[in-house]
N, C-alpha and C positions, 0 to 999 in steps of 0.2 A: 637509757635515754640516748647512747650514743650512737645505739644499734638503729633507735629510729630516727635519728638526722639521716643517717648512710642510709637507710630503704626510703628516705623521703626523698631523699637528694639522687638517687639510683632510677625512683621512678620519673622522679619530673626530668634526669637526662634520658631516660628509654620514653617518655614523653613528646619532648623536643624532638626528638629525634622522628619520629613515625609522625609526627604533624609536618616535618620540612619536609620529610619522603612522601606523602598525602597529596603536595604540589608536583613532583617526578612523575607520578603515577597518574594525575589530573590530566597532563599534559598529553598522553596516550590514549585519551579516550574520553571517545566523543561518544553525543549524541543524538537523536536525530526526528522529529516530529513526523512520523509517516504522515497525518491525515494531514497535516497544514501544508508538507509536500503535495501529495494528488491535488487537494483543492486547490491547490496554486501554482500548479503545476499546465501550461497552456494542452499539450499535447494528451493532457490527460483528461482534459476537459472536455477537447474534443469528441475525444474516442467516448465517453460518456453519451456526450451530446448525439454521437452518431448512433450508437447503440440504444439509444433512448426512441431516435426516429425507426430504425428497425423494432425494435418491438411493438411499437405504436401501429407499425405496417402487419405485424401477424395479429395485432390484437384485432385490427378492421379486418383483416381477411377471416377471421375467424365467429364476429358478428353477421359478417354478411353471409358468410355459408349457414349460419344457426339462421337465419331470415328468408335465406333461398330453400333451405329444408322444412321451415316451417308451413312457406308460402305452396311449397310443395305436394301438392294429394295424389298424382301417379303413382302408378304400380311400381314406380322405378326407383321409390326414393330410397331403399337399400342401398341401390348401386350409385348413387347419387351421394350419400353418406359415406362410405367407403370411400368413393374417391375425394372428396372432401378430407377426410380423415386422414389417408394416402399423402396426399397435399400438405395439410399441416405439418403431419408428422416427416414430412422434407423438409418444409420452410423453418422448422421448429431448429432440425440439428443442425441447419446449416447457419441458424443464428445464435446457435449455441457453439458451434466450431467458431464461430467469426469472434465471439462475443473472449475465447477461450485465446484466440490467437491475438488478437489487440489484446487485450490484459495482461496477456506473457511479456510482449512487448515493451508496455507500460513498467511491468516491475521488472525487465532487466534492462532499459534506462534508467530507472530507480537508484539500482543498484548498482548499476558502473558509475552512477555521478557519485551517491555515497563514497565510492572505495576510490574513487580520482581526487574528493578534496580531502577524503580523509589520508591518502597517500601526498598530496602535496602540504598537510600540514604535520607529515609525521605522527597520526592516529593511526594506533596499532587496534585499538577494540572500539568499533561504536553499536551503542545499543540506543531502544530505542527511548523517546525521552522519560514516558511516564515509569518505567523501570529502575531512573536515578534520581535522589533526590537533589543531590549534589556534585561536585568535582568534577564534575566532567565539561567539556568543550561543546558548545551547542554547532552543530554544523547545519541544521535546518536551513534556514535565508542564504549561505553558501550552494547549497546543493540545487533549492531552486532556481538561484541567479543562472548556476552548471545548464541545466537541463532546458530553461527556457532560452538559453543564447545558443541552440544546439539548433 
């Protein structure tokens, strides 16, 4: 009986102990809402919104060439198609370059606002939120306030 007061009393101090250490550990690491970032994010909206009007521009350029090709009965409309196609397939990479360099952008402001409040609050690890259930430092609403006063 004496041996289990001592493992009882052994556990609930190696207990105590790892639940006060739980708060030390709390304190280092944060976390962080990517999608409520972008959506709330002003600069990010934009580059949405503008990317949004560029595709909107190769989707009409590419109805209208299907309407001039169809509207089309010369001997020519091979070369007629081809250069159509010629066409797209410029408009196409170059809004996919565009589409690839705003987005880079995008996520490394992301990511230096992350690692600026997480370094002025002394967060050594932040992950993202749906990954923790608990303990951790929510930096979300910090890092937006970062990014949109930029």
């Amino acid at each position: 009986m004496n041996n289990f007061k001592t493992i009882i009393s052994l556990a609930a101090i190696i207990m105590s102990v790892l639940i006060s250490n739980t708060g030390a550990f709390a304190e280092e690491i944060g976390t962080v809402d990517i999608n409520k970032i972008v959506n709330n994010y002003s600069k990010a909206q934009e580059v949405v919104a503008d990317l949004k009007v560029k595709e909107s521009e190769l989707q009409k350029f590419v109805a209208e060439a299907r309407k001039d090709l169809k509207s089309n009965t010369t001997s020519d409309k091979k070369v007629l198609e081809d250069k159509y196609n010629k066409e797209l397939k410029q408009k196409s990479d170059a809004f996919k370059q565009e589409e690839i360099k705003q987005l880079s952008v995008i996520q490394e402001n992301i990511a230096t606002a992350i690692k600026n409040v997480a370094d002025t609050k002394n967060i050594k690890s932040v992950f993202k939120k749906e990954s923790m259930i608990m303990g951790a430092q929510d930096l979300t609403d910090e890092v937006i306030k970062t990014l949109n006063t930029k």
